[in-house]
VOPAGU-2260 file (C-alpha; in pm, 1 decimal, decimal comma):
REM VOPAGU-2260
SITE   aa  ch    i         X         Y         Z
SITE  UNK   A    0    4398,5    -286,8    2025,4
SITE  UNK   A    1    4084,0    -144,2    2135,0
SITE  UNK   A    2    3843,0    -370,2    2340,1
SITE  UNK   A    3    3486,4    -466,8    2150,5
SITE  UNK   A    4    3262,6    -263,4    2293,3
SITE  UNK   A    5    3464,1      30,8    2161,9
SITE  UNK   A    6    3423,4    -123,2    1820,6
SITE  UNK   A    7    3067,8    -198,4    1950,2
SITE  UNK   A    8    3025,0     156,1    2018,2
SITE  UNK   A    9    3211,9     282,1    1721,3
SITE  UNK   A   10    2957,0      72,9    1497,0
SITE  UNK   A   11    2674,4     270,5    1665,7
SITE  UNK   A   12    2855,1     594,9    1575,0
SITE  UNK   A   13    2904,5     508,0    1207,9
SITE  UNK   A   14    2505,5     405,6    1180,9
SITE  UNK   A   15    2426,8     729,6    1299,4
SITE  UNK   A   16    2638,4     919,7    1001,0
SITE  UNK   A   17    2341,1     855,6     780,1
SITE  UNK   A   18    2160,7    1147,6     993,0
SITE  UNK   A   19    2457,3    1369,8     908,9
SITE  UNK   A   20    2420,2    1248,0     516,6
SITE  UNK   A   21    2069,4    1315,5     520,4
SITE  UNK   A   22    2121,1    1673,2     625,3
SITE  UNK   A   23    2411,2    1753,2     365,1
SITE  UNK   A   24    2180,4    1558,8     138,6
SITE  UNK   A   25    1898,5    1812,4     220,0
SITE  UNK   A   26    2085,1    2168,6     149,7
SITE  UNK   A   27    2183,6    2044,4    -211,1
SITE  UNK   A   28    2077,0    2212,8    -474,3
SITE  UNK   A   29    1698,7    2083,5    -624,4
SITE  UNK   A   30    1825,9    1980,1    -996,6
SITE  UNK   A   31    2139,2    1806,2    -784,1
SITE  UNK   A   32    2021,3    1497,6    -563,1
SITE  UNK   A   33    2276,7    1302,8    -370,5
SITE  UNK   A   34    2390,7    1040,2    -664,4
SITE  UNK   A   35    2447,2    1325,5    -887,8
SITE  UNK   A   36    2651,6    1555,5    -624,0
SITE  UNK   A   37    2849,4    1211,7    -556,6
SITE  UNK   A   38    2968,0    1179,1    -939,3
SITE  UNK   A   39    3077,3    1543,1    -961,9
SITE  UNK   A   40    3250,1    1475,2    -637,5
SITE  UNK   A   41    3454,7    1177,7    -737,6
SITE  UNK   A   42    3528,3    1314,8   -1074,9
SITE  UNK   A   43    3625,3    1632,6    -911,3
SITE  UNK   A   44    3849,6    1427,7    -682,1
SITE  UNK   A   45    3988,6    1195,9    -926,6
SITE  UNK   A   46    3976,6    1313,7   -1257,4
SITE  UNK   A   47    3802,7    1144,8   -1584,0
SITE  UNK   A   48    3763,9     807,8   -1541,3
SITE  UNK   A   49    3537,1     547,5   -1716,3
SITE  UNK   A   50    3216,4     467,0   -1621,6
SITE  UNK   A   51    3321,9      95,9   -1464,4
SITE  UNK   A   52    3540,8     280,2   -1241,6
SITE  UNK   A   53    3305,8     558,3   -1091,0
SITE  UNK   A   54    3028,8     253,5   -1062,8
SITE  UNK   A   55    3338,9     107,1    -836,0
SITE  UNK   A   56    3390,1     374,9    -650,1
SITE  UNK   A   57    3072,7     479,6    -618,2
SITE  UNK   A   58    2983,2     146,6    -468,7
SITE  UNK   A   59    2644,9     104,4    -674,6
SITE  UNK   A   60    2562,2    -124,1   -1011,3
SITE  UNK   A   61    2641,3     -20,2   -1341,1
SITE  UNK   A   62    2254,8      60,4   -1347,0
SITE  UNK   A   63    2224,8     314,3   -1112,0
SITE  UNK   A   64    2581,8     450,7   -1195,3
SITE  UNK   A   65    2426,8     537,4   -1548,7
SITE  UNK   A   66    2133,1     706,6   -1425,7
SITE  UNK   A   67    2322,8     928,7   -1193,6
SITE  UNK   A   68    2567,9     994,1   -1544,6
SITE  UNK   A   69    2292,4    1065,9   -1739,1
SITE  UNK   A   70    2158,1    1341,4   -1537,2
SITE  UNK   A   71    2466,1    1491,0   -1481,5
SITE  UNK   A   72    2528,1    1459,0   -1831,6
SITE  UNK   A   73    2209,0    1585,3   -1980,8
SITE  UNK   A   74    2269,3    1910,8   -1723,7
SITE  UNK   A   75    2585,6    1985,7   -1911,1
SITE  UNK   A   76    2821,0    1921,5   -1613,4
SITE  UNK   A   77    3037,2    1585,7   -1738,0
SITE  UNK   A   78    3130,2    1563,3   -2085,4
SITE  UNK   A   79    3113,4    1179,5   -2231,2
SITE  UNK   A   80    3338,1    1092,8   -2448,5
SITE  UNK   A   81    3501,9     772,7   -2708,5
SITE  UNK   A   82    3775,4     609,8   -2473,5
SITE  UNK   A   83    4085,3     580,2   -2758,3
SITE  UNK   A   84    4197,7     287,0   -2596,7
SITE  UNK   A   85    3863,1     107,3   -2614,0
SITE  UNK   A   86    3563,8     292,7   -2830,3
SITE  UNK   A   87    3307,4      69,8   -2685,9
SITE  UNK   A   88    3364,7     276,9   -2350,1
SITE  UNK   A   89    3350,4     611,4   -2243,9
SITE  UNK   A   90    3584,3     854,0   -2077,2
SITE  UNK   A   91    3365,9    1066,5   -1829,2
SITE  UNK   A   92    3484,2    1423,3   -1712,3
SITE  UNK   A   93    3343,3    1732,6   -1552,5
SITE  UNK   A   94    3302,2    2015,4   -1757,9
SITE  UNK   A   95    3337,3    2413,0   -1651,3
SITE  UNK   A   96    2938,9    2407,6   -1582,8
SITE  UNK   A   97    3076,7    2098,6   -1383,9
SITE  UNK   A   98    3308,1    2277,4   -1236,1
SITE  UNK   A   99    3098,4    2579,8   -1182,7
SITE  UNK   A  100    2865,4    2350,0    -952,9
SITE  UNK   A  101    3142,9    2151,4    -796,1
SITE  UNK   A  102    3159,3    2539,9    -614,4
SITE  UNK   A  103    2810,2    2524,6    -535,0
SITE  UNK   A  104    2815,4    2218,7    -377,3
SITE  UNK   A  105    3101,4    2288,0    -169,8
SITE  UNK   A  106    2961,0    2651,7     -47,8
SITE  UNK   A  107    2670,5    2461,5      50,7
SITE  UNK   A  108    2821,3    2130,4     261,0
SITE  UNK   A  109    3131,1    2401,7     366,5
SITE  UNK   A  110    2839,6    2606,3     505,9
SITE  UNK   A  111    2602,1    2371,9     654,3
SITE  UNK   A  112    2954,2    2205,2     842,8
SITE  UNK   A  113    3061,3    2561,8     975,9
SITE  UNK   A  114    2706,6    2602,2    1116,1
SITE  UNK   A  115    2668,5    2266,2    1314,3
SITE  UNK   A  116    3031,8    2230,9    1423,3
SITE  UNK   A  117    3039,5    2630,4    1517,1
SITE  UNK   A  118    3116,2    2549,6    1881,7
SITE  UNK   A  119    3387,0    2322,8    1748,5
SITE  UNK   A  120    3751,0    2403,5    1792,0
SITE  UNK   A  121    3985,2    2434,4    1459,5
SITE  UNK   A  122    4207,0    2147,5    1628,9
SITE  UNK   A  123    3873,3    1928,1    1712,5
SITE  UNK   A  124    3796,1    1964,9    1342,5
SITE  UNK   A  125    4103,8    1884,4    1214,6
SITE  UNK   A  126    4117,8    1540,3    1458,4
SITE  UNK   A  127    3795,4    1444,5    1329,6
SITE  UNK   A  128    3886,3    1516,2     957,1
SITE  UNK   A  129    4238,5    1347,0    1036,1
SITE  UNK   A  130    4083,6    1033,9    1183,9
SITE  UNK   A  131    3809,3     986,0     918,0
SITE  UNK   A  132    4064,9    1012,9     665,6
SITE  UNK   A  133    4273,8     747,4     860,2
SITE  UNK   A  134    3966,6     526,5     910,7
SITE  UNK   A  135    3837,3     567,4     482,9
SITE  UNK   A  136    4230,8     451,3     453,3
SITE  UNK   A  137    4212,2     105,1     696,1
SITE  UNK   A  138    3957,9      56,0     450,7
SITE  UNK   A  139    4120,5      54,5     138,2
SITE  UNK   A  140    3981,0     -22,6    -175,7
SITE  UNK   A  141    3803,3    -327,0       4,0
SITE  UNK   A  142    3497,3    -309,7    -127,5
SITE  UNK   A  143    3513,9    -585,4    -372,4
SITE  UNK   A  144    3810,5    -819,5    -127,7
SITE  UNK   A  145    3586,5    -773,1     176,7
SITE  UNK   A  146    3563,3   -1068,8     392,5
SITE  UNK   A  147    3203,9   -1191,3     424,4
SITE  UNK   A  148    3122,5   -1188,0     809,0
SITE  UNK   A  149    2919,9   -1465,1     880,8
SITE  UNK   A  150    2607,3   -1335,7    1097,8
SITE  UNK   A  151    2628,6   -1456,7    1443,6
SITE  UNK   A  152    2452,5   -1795,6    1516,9
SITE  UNK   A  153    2172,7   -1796,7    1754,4
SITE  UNK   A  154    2189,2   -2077,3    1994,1
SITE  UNK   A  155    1850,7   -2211,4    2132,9
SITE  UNK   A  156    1772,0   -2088,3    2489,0
């Protein structure tokens, strides 16, 4: 098991992935912010889905899950449709304008990630895809099972 200042250090590491977020965020398409590039994503990953799941995996409220959906939706790129099993919901799915930016958002992140990891090796890529993949996986679907940590109690000096 590693020691804790690797996990120390590793915590440090993972902070700084917002700066790497922010730049992928920042070569997106204007009409395609970040939430909306995150539900074509996952749809394009997972296939339709309702909206409770996409809010889940998504991580966000129901709230903000809808306003993402609607501005994919009113773009033409996810289709909403009556769930048969239960018409009170909606079955959400990506439609070939959908599709059609999936391919722009893809050239764009593929792109940006060739240019800043050009003096990266194919094999250093592939261990750092590898291990991310193996890290989102120790993860699970915790999200909603997740321990709370309790924060760390100060003792008086």
């Amino acid at each position: 098991m590693a020691a804790q200042r690797q996990y120390e250090e590793l915590a440090r590491q993972l902070s700084a992935i917002g700066a790497v977020k922010r730049d992928l965020a920042r070569i997106l398409p204007h009409d395609c912010p970040a939430g909306s590039a995150a539900v074509l994503t996952l749809l394009s990953r997972y296939g339709e889905m309702r909206m409770g799941r996409l809010a889940e995996l998504l991580a966000v409220d129901m709230s903000v899950t809808s306003r993402h959906v609607a501005h994919v939706a009113e773009r033409g790129w996810i289709d909403r449709s009556p769930d048969p099993a239960d018409k009170r919901s909606r079955i959400l799915r990506l439609t070939p304008a959908g599709e059609r930016q999936m391919e722009v958002l893809s050239a764009c992140t593929t792109r940006l990630l060739a240019e800043r990891l050009s003096d990266w090796s194919d094999d250093e890529v592939g261990l750092l895809t590898a291990l991310m993949a193996r890290l989102r996986d120790s993860f699970g679907d915790c999200r909603s099972a997740a321990p709370r940590v309790p924060a760390p109690t100060r003792t008086p000096a």
